[in-house]
PAZAPA-4460 file (N, C-alpha, C; in steps of 0.05 Angstrom, whole numbers, plus 32768, in hexadecimal, padded with zeros to 4 digits):
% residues 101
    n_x    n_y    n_z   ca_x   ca_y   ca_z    c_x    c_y    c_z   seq   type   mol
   819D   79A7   7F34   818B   79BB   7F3F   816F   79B0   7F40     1      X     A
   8165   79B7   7F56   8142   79A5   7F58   8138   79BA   7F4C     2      X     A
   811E   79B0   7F43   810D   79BF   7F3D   80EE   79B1   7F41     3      X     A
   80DF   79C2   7F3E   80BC   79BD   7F4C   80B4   79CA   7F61     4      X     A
   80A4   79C3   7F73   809D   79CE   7F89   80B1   79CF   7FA7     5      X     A
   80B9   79DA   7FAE   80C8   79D1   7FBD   80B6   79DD   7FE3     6      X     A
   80A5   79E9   7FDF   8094   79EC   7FF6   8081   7A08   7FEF     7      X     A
   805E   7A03   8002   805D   7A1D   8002   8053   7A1E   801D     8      X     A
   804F   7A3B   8026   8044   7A4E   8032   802F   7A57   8038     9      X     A
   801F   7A5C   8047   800D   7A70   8051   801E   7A88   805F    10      X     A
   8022   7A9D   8051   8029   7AB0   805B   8018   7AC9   8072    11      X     A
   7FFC   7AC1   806A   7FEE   7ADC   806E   7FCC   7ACC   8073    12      X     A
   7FC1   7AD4   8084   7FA2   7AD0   8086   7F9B   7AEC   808C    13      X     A
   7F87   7AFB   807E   7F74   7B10   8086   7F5C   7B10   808E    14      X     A
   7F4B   7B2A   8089   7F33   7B2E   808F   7F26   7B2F   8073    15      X     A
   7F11   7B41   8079   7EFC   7B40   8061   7F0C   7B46   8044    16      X     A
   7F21   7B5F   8049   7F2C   7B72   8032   7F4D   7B72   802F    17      X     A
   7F56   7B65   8041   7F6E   7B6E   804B   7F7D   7B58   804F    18      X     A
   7F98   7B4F   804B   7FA8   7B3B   805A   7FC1   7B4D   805C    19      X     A
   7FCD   7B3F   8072   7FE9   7B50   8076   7FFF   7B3F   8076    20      X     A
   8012   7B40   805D   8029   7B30   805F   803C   7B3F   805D    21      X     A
   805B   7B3A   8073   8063   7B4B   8067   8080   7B44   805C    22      X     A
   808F   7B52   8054   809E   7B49   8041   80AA   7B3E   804C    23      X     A
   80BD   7B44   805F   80D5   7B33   8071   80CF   7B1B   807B    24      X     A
   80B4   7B14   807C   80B6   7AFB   8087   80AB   7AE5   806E    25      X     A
   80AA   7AF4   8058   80A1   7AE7   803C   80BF   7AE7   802D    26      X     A
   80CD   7AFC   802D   80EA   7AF2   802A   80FA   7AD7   8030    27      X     A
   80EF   7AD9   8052   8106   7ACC   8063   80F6   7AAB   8057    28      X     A
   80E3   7AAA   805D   80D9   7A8D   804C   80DE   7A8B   8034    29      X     A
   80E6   7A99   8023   80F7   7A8F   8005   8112   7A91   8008    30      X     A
   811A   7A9D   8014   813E   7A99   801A   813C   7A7F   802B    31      X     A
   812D   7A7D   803B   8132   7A65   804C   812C   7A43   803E    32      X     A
   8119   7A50   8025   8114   7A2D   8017   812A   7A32   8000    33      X     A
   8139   7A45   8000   8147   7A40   7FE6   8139   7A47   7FCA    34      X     A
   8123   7A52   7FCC   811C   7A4F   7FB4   812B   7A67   7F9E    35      X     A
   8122   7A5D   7F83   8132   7A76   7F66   8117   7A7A   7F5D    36      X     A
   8102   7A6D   7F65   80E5   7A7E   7F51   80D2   7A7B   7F6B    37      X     A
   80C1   7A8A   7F60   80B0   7A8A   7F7A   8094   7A94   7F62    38      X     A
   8080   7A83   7F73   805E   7A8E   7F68   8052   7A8D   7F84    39      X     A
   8040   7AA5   7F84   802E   7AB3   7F97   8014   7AB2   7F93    40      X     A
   8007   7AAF   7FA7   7FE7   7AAC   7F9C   7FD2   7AB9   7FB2    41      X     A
   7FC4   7AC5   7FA9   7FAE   7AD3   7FC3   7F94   7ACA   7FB6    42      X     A
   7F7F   7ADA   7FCA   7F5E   7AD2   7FBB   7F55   7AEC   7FC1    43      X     A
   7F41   7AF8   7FBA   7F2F   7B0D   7FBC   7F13   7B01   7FC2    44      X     A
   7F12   7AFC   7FD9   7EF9   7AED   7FE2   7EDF   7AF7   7FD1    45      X     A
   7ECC   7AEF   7FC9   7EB4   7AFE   7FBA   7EBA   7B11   7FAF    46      X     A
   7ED3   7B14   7FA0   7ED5   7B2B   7F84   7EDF   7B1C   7F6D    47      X     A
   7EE5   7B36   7F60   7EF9   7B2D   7F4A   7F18   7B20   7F4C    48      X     A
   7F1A   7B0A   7F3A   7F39   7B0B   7F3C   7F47   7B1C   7F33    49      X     A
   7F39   7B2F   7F20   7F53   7B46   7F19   7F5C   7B53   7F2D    50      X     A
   7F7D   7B5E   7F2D   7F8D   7B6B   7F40   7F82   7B8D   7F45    51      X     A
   7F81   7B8D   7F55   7F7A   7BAF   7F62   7F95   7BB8   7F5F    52      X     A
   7F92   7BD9   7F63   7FB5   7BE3   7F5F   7FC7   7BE1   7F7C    53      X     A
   7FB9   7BD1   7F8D   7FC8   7BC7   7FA0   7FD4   7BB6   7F9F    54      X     A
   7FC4   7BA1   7F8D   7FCE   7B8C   7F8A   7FE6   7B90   7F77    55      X     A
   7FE5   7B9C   7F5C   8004   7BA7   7F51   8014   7BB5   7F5F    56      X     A
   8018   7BC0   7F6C   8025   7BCB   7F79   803C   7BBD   7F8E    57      X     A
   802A   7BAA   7F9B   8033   7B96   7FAD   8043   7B7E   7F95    58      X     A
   8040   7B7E   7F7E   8049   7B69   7F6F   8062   7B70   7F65    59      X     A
   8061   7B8F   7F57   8082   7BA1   7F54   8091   7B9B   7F71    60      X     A
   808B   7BA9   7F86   8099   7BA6   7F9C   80A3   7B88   7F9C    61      X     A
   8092   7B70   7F9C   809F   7B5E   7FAA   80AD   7B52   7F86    62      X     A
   80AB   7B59   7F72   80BD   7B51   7F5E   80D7   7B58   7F56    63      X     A
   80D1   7B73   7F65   80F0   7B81   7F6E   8101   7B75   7F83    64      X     A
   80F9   7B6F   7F99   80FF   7B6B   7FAB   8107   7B58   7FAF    65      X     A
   80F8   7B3E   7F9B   8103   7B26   7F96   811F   7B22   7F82    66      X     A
   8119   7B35   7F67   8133   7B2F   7F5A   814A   7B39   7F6A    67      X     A
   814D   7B4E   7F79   8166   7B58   7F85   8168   7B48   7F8E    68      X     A
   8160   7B2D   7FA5   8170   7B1A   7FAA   8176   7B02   7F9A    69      X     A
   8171   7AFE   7F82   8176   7AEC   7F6B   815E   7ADB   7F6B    70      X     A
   813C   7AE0   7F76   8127   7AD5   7F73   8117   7ADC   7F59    71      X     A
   8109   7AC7   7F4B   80FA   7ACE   7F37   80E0   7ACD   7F41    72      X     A
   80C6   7ADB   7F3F   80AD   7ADD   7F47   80A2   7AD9   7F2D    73      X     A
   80A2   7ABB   7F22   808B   7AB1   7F12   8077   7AB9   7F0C    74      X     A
   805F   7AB7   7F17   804A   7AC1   7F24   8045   7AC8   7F35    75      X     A
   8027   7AD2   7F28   8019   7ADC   7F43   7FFA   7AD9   7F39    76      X     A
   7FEA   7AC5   7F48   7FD5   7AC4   7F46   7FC1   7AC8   7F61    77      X     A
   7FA8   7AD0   7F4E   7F93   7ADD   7F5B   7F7B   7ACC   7F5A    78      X     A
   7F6E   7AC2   7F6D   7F56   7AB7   7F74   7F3E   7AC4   7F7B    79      X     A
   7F27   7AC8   7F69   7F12   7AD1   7F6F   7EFD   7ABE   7F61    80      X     A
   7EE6   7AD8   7F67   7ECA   7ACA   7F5D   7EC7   7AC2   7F46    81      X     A
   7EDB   7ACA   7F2D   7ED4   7AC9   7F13   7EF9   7ABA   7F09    82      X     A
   7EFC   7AB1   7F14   7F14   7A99   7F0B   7F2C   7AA4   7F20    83      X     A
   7F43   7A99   7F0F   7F59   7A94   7F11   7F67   7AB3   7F04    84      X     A
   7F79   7ABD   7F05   7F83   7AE1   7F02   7FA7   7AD4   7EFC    85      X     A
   7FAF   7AD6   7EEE   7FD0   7AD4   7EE2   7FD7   7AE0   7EE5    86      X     A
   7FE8   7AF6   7EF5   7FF2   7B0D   7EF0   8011   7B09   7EDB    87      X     A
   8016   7AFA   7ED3   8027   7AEF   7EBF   801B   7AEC   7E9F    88      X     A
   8007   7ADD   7EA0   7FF8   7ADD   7E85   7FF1   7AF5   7E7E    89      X     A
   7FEA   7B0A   7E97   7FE0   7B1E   7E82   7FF1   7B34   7E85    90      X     A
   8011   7B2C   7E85   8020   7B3B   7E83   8028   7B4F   7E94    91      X     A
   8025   7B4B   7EB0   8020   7B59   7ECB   8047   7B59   7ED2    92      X     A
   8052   7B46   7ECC   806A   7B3D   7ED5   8081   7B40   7EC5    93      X     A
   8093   7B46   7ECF   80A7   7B4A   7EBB   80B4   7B3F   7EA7    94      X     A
   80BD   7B20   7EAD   80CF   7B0B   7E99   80C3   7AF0   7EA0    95      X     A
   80CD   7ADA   7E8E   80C1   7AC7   7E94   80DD   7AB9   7E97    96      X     A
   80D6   7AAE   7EB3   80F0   7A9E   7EBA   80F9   7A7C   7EC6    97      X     A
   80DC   7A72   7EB3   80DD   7A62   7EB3   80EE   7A55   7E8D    98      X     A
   8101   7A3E   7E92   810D   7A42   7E76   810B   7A24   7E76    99      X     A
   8109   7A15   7E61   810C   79F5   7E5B   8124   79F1   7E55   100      X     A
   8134   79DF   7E5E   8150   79D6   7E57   8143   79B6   7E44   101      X     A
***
């Protein structure tokens, strides 16, 4: 079984507040690379990296959405004016599914 990076994505470019990705075609690029884990990453241009309740919201949905097809959603990180945002480290995410053999 490989493991590492196996490709990424630009799913989505927005405007000032907003990007629109939407799920089916963010699916169909992880069924299509094969992948079993997946990490996600956005920016909040000139704010905070903490997640708005959009941003959780959108993270349940696509963590659901991912395990029902046998995907793990690692992370999810957030890029702003004041660092780097884990939504894993700070416990945003469900399990950790990364394991060392």
């Amino acid at each position: 079984r490989r493991r590492g990076l196996i490709d990424w994505h630009v799913m989505g470019t927005g405007g000032y507040d907003r990007v629109e990705v939407y799920y089916r075609d963010l699916l169909r690029t992880i069924l299509n690379d094969r992948a079993g884990i997946v990490v996600i990453a956005h920016n909040h241009p000139g704010e905070s990296a903490r997640p708005g309740m959009d941003d959780l919201s959108s993270m349940r949905n696509l963590e659901r959405m991912l395990s029902d097809i046998g995907v793990a959603l690692q992370d999810q990180f957030i890029i702003g004016e004041d660092g780097v945002y884990s939504c894993r480290q700070k416990r945003f995410l469900q399990q950790n599914h990364f394991q060392k053999n």
